[in-house]
N, C-alpha and C positions, 0 to 999 in steps of 0.2 A: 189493529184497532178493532174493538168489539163491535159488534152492529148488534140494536135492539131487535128485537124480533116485530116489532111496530114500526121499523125502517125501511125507507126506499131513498136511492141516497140516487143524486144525478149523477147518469153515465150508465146505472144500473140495465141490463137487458136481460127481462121477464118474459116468459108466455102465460098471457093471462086471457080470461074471458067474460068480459062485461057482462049483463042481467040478458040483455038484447043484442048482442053478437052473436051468430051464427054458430061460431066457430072462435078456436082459439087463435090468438096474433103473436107475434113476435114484438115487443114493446122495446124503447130504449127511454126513460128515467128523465128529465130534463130539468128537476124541479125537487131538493133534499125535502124529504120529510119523517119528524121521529113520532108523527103518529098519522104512518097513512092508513091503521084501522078503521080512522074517523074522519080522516078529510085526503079528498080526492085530488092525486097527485098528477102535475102534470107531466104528460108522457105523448110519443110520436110514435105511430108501429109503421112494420117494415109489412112491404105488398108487392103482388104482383102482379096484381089483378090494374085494370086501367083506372084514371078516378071517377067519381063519381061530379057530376054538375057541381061545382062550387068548391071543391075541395084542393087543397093546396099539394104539390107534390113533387118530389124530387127523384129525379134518377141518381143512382147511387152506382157506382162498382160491384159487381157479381165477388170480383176478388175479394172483398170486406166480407163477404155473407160466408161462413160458415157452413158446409151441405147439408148438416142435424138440422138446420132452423125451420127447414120448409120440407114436409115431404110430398109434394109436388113442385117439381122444377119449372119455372119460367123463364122465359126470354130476359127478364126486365125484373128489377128491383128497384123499386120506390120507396121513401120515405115519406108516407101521408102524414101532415101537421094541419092538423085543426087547431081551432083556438078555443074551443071546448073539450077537446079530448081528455080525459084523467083516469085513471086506476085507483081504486080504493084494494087494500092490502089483500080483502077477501075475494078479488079479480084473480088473484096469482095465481098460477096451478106452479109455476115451475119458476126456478133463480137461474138464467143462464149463463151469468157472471159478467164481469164487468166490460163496458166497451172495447175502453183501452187496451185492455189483454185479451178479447174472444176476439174485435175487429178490428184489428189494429189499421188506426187512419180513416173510419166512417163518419168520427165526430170532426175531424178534418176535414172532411170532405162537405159535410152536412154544413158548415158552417163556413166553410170555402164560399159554396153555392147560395149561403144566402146572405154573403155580405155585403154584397149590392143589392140585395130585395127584399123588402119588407114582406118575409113570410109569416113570423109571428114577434111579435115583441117581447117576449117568454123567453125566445130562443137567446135571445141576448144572456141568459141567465148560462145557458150551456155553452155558449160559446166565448164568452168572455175573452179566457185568456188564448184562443185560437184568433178572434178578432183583433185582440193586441198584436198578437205575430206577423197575421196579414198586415195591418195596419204598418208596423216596424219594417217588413221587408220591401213593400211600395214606396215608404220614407227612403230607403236605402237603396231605392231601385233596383233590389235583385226584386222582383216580379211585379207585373203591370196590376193593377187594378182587376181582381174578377169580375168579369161580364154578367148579368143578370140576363143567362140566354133560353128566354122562354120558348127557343123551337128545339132544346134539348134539355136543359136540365132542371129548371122551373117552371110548375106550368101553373097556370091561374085559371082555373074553370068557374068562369063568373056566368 
C-alpha cells in the first residue's frame, strides 16, 4: 500500500524532535493521520531516563527495543504516555519502521499492561484488537486477567 508523504499511520516508530525537546526520542504512532503536516498526531516515546512528577509510564522488555534505537544504554525501558503528547510531521528526523516488524510483541505488551489501567483513553485506539485477544483468552480461561501492578509495570506519579 502507498503511504502519502503527509502520513503517520498507527504502530509507526519515528525518531523525532519537538520545538522544546532537548534531544531526539524514539516515538511509536498511536493515532492514523494523512495530514500530520498540519495536525498533531498522537504518539507515546520510548525512555530511560525515570519519569518525571505526573507522568504515566511503563516498563517494557529490553527484548522488544532494538540496540540502533538508543545510543546510550539503560537499565530500563519505558514507555511514557501522556495525554498531550503529539508529533506534527515536521518533528520527524528519521522512519524507523513499523512496530510490528522492528519490535515484534511491544504493542503487546504495551497494551497487555494497560488493560487493567486507565493509562490513556487514546490508547484504546492502538490497542484494540490486542484488547479483543486479552479479552477472548480470559473468556476461554487460557490466561488470568492482567494485573494493573503499579510496583512494576505501571507507574502513576501524581
Amino acid at each position: 500500500m502507498r503511504r502519502r508523504t503527509t502520513e503517520l499511520r498507527t504502530g509507526d516508530i519515528v525518531r523525532a524532535q519537538r520545538p522544546w525537546d532537548s534531544q531526539e526520542h524514539v516515538w511509536i504512532i498511536f493515532e492514523t493521520s494523512i495530514s500530520a503536516d498540519k495536525e498533531c498526531v498522537r504518539a507515546f516515546n520510548l525512555t530511560g531516563s525515570p519519569a518525571p512528577e505526573g507522568e504515566k509510564m511503563i516498563e517494557i522488555a529490553k527484548k522488544n527495543i532494538p540496540d540502533n534505537f538508543f545510543p546510550i544504554k539503560k537499565p530500563r525501558t519505558f514507555a511514557r504516555i501522556n495525554d498531550d503528547d503529539c508529533l506534527l510531521l515536521e518533528d520527524v528526523t528519521e522512519h524507523l519502521g513499523v512496530a510490528k516488524t522492528v519490535c515484534p510483541g511491544i504493542l503487546d505488551e504495551v497494551c497487555q499492561q494497560t488493560y487493567s489501567c486507565d493509562v490513556s483513553s487514546e490508547l484504546q485506539k492502538l490497542c484494540d484488537c490486542e484488547y479483543g485477544i486479552i479479552e477472548r483468552k480470559v473468556e476461554l480461561n487460557q490466561i488470568v486477567p492482567p494485573p494493573c501492578d503499579c510496583d512494576r509495570a505501571v507507574y502513576f506519579y501524581q
